[in-house]
Structure formats: structure tokens, C-alpha cells
VEXGU-185295 format. One record per residue (C-alpha): x, y, z; residue in one letter. Coordinates in nm, 4 decimals. Each point is the difference from the previous one (the first is absolute). Layout:
// residues N
@px=X; py=Y; pz=Z; resn=A
...
//
This chain:
// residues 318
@px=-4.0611; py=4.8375; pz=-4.2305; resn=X
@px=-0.0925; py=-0.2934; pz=-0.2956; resn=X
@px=-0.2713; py=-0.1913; pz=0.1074; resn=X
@px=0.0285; py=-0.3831; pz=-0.2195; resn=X
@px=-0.3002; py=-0.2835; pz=0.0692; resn=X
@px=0.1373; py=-0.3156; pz=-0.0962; resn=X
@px=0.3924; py=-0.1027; pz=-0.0760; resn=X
@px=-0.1331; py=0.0937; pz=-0.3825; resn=X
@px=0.0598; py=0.3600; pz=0.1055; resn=X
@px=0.3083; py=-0.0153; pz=0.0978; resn=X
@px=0.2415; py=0.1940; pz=-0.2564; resn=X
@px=0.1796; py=-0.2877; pz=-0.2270; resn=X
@px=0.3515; py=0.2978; pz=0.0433; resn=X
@px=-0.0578; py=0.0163; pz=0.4223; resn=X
@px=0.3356; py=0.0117; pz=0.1654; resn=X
@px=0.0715; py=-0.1002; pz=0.3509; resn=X
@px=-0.2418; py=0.0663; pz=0.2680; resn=X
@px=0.0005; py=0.0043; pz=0.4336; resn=X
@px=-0.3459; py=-0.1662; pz=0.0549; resn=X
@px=-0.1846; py=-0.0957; pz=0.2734; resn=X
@px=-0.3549; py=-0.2415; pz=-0.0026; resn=X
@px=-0.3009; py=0.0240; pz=0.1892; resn=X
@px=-0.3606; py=0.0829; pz=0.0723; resn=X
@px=0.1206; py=0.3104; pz=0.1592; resn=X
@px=-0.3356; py=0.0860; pz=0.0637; resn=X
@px=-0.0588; py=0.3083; pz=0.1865; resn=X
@px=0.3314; py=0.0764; pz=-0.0935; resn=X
@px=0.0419; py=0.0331; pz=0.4360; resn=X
@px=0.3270; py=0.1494; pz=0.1497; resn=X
@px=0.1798; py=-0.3652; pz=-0.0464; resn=X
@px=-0.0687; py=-0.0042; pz=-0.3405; resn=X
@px=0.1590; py=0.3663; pz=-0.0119; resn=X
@px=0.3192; py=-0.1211; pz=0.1524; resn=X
@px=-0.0131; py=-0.2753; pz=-0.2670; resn=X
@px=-0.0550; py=0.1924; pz=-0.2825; resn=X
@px=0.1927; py=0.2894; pz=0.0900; resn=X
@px=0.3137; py=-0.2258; pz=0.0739; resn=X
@px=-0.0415; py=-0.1198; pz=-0.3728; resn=X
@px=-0.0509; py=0.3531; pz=-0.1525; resn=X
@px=0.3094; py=0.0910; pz=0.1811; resn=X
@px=0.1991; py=-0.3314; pz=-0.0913; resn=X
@px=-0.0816; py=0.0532; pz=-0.3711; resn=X
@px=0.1356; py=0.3379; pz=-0.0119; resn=X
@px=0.3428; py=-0.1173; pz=0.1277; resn=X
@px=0.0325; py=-0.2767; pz=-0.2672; resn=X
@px=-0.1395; py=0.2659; pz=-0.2704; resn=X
@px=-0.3070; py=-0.2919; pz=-0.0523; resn=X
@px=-0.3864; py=0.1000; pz=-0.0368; resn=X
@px=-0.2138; py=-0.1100; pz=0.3177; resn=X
@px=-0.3291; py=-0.2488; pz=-0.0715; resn=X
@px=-0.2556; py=-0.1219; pz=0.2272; resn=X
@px=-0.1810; py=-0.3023; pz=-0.1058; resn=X
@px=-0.3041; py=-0.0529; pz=0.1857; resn=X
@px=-0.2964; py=-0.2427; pz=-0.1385; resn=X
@px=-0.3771; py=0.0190; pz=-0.0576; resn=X
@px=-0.1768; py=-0.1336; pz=0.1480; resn=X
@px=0.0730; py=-0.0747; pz=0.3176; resn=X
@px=0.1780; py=-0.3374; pz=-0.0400; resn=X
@px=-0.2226; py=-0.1186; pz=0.3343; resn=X
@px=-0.2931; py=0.0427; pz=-0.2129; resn=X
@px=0.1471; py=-0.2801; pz=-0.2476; resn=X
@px=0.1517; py=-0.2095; pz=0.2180; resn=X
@px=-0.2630; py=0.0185; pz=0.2773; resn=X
@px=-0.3218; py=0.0907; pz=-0.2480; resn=X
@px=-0.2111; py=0.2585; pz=0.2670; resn=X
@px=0.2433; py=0.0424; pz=0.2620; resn=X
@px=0.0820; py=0.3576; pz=-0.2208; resn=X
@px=0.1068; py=0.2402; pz=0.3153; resn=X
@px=-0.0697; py=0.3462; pz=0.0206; resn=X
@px=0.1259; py=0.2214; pz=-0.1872; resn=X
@px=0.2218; py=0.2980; pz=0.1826; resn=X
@px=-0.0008; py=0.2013; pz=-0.3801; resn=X
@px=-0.0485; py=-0.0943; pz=-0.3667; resn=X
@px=0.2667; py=-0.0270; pz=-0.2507; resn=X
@px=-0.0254; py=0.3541; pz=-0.1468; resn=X
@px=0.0619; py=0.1508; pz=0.3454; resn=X
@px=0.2578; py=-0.2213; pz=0.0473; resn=X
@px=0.1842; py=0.1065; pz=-0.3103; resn=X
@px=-0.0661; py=0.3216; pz=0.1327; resn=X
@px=0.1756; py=-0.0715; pz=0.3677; resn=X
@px=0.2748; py=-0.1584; pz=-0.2177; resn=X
@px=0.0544; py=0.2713; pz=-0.2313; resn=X
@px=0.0536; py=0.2419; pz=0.2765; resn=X
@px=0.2872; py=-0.2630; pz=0.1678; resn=X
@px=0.1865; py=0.0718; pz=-0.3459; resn=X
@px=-0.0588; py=-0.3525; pz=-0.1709; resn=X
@px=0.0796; py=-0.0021; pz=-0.3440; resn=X
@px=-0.2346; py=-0.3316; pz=-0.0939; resn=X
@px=-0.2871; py=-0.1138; pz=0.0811; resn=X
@px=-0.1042; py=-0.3456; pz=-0.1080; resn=X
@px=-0.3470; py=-0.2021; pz=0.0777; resn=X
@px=-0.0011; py=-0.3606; pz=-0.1149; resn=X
@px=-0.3135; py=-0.1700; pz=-0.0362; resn=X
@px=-0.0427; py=-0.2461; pz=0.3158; resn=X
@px=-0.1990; py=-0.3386; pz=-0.1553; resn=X
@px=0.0569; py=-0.3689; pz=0.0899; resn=X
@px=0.2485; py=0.0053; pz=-0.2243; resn=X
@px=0.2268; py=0.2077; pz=0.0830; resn=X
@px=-0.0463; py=-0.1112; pz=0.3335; resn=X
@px=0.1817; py=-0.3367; pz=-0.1121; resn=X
@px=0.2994; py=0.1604; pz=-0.0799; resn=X
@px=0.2745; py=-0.1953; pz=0.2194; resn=X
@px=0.2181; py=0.2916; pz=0.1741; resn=X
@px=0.3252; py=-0.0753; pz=-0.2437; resn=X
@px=-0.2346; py=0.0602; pz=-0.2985; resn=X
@px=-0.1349; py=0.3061; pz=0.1568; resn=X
@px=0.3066; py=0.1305; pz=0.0517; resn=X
@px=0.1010; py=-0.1038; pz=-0.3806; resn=X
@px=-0.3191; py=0.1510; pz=-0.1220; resn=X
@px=-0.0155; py=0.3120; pz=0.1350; resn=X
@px=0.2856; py=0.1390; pz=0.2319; resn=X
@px=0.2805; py=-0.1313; pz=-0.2865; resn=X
@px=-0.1870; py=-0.0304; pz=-0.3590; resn=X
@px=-0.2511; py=0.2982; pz=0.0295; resn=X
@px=0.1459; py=0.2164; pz=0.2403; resn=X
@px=0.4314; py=-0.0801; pz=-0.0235; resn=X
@px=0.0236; py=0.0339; pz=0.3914; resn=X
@px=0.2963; py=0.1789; pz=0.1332; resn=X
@px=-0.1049; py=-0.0241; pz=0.3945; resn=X
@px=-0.3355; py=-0.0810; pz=0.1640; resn=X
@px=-0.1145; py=0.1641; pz=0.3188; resn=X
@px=-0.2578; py=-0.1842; pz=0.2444; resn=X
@px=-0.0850; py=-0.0635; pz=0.3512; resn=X
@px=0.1055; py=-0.2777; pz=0.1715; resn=X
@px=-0.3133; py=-0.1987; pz=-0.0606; resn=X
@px=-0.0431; py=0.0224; pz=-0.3701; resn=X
@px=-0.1640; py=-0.2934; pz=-0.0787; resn=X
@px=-0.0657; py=-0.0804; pz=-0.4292; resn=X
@px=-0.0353; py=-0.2835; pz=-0.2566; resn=X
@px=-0.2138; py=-0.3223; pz=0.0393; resn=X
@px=-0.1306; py=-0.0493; pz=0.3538; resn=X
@px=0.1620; py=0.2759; pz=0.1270; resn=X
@px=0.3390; py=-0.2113; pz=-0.0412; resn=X
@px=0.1991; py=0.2677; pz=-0.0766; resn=X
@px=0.2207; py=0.2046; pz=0.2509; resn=X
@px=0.2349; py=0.2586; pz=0.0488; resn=X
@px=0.2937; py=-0.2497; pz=0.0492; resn=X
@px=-0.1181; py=-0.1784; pz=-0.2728; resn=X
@px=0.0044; py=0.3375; pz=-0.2171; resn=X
@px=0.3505; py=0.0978; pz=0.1026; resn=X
@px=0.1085; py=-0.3650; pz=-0.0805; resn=X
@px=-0.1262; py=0.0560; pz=-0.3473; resn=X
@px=0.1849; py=0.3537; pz=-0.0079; resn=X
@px=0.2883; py=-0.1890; pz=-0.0679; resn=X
@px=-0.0458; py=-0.1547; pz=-0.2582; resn=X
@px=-0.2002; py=0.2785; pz=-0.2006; resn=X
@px=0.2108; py=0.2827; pz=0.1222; resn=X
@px=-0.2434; py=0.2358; pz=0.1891; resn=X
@px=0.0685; py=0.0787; pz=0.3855; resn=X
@px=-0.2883; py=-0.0308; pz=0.2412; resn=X
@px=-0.0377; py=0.2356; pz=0.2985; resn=X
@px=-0.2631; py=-0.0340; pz=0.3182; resn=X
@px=-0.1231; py=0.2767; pz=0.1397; resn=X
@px=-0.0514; py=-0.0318; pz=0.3971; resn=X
@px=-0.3418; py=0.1213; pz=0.0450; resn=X
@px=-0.0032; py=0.2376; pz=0.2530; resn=X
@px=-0.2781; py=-0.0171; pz=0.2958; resn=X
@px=-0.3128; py=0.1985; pz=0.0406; resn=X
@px=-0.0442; py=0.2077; pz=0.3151; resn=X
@px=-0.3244; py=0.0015; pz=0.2306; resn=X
@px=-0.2624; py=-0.1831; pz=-0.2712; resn=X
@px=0.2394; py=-0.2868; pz=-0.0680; resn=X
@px=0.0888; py=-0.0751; pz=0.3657; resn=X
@px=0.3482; py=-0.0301; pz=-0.1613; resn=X
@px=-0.0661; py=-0.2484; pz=-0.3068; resn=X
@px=0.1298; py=0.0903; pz=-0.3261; resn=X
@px=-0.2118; py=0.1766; pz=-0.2532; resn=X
@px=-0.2810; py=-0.2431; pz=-0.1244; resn=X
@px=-0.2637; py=0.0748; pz=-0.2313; resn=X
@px=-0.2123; py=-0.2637; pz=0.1790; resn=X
@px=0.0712; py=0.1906; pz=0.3201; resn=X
@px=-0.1084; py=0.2836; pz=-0.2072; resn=X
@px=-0.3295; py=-0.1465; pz=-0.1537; resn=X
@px=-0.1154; py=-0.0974; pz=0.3545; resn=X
@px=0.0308; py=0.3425; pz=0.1873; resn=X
@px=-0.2166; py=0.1618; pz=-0.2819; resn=X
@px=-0.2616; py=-0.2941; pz=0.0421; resn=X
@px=0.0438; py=0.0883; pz=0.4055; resn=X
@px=-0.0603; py=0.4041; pz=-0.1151; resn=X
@px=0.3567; py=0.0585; pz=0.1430; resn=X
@px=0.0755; py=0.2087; pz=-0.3484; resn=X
@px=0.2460; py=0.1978; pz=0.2470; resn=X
@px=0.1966; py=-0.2794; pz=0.0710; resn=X
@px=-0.0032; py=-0.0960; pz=-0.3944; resn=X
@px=0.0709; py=0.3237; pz=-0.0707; resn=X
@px=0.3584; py=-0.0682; pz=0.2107; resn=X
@px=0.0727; py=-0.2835; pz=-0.2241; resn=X
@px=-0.0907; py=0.0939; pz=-0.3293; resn=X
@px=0.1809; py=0.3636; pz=0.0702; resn=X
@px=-0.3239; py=0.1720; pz=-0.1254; resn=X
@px=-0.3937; py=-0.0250; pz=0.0320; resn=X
@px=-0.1866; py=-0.3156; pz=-0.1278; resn=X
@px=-0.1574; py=0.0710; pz=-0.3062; resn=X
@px=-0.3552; py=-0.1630; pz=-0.1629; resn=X
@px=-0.0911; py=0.1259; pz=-0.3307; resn=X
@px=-0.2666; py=-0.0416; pz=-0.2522; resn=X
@px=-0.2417; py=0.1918; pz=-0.1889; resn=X
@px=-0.3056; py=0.1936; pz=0.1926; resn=X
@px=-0.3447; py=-0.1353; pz=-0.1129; resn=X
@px=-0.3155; py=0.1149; pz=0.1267; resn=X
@px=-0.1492; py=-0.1141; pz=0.3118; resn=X
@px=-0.3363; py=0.0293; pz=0.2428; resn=X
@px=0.1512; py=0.3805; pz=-0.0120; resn=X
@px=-0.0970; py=0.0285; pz=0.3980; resn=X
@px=0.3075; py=0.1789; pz=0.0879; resn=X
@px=-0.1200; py=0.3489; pz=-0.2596; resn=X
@px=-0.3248; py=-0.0526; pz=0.1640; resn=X
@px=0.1476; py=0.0731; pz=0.3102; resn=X
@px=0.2385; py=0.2610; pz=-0.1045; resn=X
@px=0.3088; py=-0.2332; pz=-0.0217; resn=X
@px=0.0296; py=-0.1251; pz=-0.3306; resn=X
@px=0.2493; py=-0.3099; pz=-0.0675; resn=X
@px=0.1821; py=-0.1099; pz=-0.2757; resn=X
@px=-0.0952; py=-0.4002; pz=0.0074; resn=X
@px=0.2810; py=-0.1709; pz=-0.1263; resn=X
@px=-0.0146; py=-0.2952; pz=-0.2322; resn=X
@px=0.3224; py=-0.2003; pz=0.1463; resn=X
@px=0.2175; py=-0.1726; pz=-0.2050; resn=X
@px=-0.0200; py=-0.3965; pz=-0.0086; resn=X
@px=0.1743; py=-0.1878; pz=0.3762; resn=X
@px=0.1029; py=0.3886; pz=0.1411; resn=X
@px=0.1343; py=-0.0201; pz=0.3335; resn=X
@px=-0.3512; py=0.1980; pz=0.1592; resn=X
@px=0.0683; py=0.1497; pz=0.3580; resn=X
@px=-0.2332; py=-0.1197; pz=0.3010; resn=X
@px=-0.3337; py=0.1783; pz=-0.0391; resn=X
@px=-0.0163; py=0.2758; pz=0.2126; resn=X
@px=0.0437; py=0.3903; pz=-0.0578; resn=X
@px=0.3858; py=0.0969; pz=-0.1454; resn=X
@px=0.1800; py=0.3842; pz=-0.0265; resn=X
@px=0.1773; py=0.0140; pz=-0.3256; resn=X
@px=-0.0225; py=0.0964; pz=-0.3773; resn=X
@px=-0.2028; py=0.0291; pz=-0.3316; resn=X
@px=0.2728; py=-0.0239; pz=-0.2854; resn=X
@px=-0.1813; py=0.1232; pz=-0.2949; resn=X
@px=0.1854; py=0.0779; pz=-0.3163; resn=X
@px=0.3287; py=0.1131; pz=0.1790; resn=X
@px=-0.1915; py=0.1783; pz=0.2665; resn=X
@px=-0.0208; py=-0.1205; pz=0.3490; resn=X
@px=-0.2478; py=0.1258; pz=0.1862; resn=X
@px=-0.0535; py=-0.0868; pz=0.4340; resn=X
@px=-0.2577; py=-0.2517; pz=-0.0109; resn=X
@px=-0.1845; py=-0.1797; pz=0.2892; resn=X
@px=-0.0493; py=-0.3482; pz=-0.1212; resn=X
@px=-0.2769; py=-0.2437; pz=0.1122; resn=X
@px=0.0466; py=-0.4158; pz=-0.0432; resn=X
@px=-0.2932; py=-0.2468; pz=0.0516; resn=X
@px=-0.4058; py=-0.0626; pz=-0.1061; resn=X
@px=-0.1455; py=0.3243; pz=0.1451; resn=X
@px=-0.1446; py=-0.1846; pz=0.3011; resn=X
@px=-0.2506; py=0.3015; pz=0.0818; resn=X
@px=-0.1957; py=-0.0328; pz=-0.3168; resn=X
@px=0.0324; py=-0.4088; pz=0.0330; resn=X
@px=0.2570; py=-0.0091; pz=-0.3119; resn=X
@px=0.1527; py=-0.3436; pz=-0.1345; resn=X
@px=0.2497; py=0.1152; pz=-0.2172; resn=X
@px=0.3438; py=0.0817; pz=0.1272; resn=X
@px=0.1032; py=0.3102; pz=-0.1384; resn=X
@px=0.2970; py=0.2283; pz=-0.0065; resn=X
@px=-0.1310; py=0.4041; pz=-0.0010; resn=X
@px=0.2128; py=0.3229; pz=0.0276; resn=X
@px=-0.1345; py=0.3049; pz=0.0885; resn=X
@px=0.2259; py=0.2897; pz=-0.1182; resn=X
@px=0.0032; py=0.2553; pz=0.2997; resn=X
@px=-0.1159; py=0.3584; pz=-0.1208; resn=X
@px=-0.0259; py=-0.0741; pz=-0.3309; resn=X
@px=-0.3183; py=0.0494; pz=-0.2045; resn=X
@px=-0.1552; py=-0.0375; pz=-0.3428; resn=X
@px=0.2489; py=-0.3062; pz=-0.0772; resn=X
@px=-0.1005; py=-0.2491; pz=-0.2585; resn=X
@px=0.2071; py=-0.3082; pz=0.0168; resn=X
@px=-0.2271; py=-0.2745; pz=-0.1939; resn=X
@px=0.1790; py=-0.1563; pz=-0.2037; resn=X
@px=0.3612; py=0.0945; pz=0.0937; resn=X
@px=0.2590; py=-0.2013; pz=0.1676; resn=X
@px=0.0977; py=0.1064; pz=0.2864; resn=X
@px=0.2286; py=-0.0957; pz=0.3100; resn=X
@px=-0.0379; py=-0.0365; pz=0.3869; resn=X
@px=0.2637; py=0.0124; pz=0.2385; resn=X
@px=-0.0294; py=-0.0259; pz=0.4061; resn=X
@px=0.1432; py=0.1609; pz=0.2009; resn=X
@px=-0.1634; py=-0.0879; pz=0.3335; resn=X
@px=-0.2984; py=-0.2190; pz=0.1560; resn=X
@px=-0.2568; py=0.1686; pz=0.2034; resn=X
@px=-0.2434; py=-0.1913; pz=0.0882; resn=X
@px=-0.1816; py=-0.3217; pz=-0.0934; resn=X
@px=-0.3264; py=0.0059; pz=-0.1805; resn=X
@px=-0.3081; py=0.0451; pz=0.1852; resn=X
@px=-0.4023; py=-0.0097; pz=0.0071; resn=X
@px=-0.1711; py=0.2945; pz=0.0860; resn=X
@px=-0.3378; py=0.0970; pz=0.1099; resn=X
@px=-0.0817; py=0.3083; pz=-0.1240; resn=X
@px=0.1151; py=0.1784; pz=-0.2999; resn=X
@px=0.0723; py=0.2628; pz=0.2151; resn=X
@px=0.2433; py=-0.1678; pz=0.1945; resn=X
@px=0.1642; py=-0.1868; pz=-0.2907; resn=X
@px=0.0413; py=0.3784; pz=-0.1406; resn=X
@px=0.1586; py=0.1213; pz=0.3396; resn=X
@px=0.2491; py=-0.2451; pz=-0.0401; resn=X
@px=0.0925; py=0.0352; pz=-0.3403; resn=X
@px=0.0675; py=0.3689; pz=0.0413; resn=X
@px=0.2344; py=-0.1006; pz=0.3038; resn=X
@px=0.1716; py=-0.2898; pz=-0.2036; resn=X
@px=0.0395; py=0.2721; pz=-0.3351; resn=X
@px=0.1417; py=0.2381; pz=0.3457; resn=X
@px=0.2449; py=-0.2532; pz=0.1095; resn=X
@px=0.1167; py=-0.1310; pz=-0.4025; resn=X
@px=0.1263; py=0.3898; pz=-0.0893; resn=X
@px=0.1906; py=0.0089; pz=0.3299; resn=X
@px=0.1466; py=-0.2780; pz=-0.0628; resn=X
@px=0.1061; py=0.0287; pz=-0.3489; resn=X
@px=0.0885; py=0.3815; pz=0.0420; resn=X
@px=0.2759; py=-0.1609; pz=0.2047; resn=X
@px=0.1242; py=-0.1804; pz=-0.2573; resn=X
@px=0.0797; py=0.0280; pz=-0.3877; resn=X
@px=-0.1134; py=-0.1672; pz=-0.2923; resn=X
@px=0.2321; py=-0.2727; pz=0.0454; resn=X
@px=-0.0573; py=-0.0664; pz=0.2893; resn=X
//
């Protein structure tokens, strides 16, 4: 898949392209249908498929602070795209700028000078240009006159999380800040993921025979309810069962919110320095204070007990 930032990358010789615009982040199972539906149109009219996405999140421009969540960063989302078959990948630079651009000269600038549109695939609330003026009857109207066909893709309804709403990365977002990564999980079609690079900590868990790799998140990452999680260590291509612990390490009166995965049954790992991925699978329990070392020892060994059930049930993938 070619990956452009900016219109500038955009072969001058591109021919004819399916494309379809959006955050997609998380890349959830609506996006899929999306996606997939232009991937499969583009093969029929022999065109190349291109998502254009922007960065970075045009809320953080338009509303400076209100930046959501973040359900994955842009190279795993090239990497979720890649694997739907898209041919293109392009990220365009999100300032105040751009943001002016009136829908017809969005449409001008990049669907028919850049990218020579043949159809464009979106969901019926696609929503682009200046104030969010633009819409898909708007787009089709345009169509016309600069020869590209648009197609909507029905979204298709989630099952037990979304209490039958469609697919919604908001919807998304707030189960993982509720700890329901199971019912995330049903959206996005795989595990949540939080990455970043491990960096050295108070180093309590190898004191106590459980050492963690303490993750250095990325910047806005969508970070599950603290509590206790089942799931897995990606580390160089390897993923290894983890059990996964989310808050301040309220027994030994910690402030800082961390993210920590202890690889089960692995030993001698060094991981400083590395960057590294964690996916959940499942919640456990929520974070708690305990006593006695003892006891906070007791039920570590029952939580690492319960996380290699749990993901022995299940592959990598969730």
C-alpha cells in the first residue's frame, strides 16, 4: 500500500481512483464495510482504491482541546487498511486552513484534481468542507458534474454492546473508558490496542516476582478503565498472554496512572526501550487497595490464574 502526507504526494501520472474520506479511526467493523465496499468497487472499474483520512484530528482544529481519544494511531491504521486490500493511503495535514475549504472546493481539490475520482464510498452521514457543510447529497450532486459516482454504504448494527446502534467510534471510545474492552472488542472486530515504548518504573512488580513492562502510551490513546485486564504483550511480532494492570497502584499510594503488562511465564525479558503493543482481551476486576503485601500477592497470582484461562481460550486476534 503507498502511504502520501499531503496532496504534494500524490503521483502527478495517478489515474482514476474509488475513494472514500474519514477519520476511520479504529478502523471498527463499519469502517470495514466501508472500506471493503470500496476495495471491491475499484476492482470492478479496474481503478486503484485510496483512503484519505487527515491529521490531526480536525476536532482538535476546529474545537482547539476537545482532541478525542484515540481508538489507534495512523501507522496501525495503515496497517488495518492494508490488510482490507487498499491500494492508497493518503493523510492530509488538518490546519485552519484547510479547514476553510468550502465543500465544492474540497471536492475540486482533492477528490477531482489530486485524486481523478471515479466513485466515492461513504456512510450516510459523511459530513466534510467548511462547517461541516458538506453532505452526501451534496457529493452525489457534484458527481455529476465531475463524473465520479458516489455510493453509501448502510452501516450495519452492532449486536449486544451497541443495544442495536450502528458502529460508532464514540460508542467505541466510551466502553473502553467504562473497562467494557469486551464489548469494544465486538465493534472494532478485534482487541483494543494501547502502544508505546516501555520505560522504567518504581520496578515493584520484579520485586514481587511479577515483573511489568510499563508502557509509555502514545499521545490522547483511548486507555481502558483502570482495573486488572487478560490479554497480550506484542513484542517484536511475538505475542505473548499478558495480564494487564490500569491505574496509580493504589496499595503503594501511587499518583501516576500507568499502563503495565506482565507477560505470564516468561522470564529474563528486557523490554526498555522497545515499543511494544497491548491488546485486551477481557476486564477482571477494578483496581484495589490492599493491606498486606501478602494479600495484594494472593491476588495477583489469582488474577495472572484467571488472564491465561482466559486468553488460552482465545487467539492472538482475539
Amino acid at each position: 500500500m503507498q502511504r502520501w502526507r499531503g496532496l504534494e504526494d500524490v503521483p502527478e501520472d495517478w489515474g482514476r481512483s474509488v475513494v472514500t474520506i474519514g477519520s476511520y479511526d479504529g478502523v471498527h467493523r463499519g469502517h470495514q464495510l466501508i472500506i471493503g465496499r470500496a476495495v471491491e468497487r475499484a476492482r470492478e472499474l479496474g481503478a486503484a482504491s485510496v483512503v484519505v483520512t487527515f491529521d490531526p484530528h480536525p476536532s482538535e482544529v476546529v474545537r482547539p482541546g476537545s482532541h478525542p481519544p484515540l481508538l489507534a494511531a495512523h501507522h496501525r491504521r495503515a496497517e488495518l487498511m492494508a490488510e482490507l486490500g487498499v491500494d492508497a493511503l493518503l493523510i492530509l495535514p488538518f490546519t485552519t486552513e484547510f479547514s476553510q475549504l468550502s465543500p465544492g472546493d474540497f471536492i475540486r481539490t482533492v477528490l477531482v484534481d489530486a485524486l481523478h475520482a471515479r466513485a466515492v464510498i461513504e456512510g450516510p452521514n459523511f459530513r466534510f468542507g467548511h462547517k461541516a457543510a458538506g453532505d452526501v447529497e451534496f457529493l452525489s450532486a457534484m458527481g455529476l458534474k465531475y463524473d465520479y459516482e458516489v455510493d453509501v454504504v448502510d452501516l450495519y448494527l452492532t449486536g449486544e454492546a451497541g443495544g442495536g446502534q450502528p458502529f460508532s467510534s464514540s460508542m467505541t471510545r466510551r466502553l473502553i473508558a467504562e473497562g467494557d474492552v469486551a464489548g469494544a472488542r465486538e465493534i472494532l472486530g478485534r482487541p483494543h490496542r494501547v502502544e508505546g515504548v516501555v520505560v522504567r518504573g518504581a520496578q515493584r512488580g520484579r520485586d514481587l516476582g511479577y515483573p511489568t513492562a510499563n508502557v509509555e502510551t502514545l499521545p490522547h490513546t483511548a486507555i481502558p478503565a483502570d482495573g486488572v485486564y487478560a490479554g497480550w504483550l506484542h513484542v517484536e511480532g511475538e505475542a505473548m498472554p499478558a495480564a494487564i494492570s490500569v491505574g496509580t497502584n493504589p496499595t503503594f499510594d501511587g499518583t501516576a496512572r500507568t499502563v503495565e503488562a506482565y507477560a505470564i511465564d516468561r522470564v529474563g525479558l528486557d523490554l526498555y526501550g522497545l515499543h511494544v503493543a497491548v491488546d485486551f482481551l477481557a476486564y477482571l476486576r477494578g483496581m484495589e487497595k490492599f493491606d498486606t503485601i501478602d494479600a495484594l500477592l494472593e491476588r495477583m497470582a489469582d488474577d495472572v490464574k484467571r488472564a491465561r484461562e482466559l486468553v488460552d481460550a482465545h487467539d492472538a486476534t482475539g
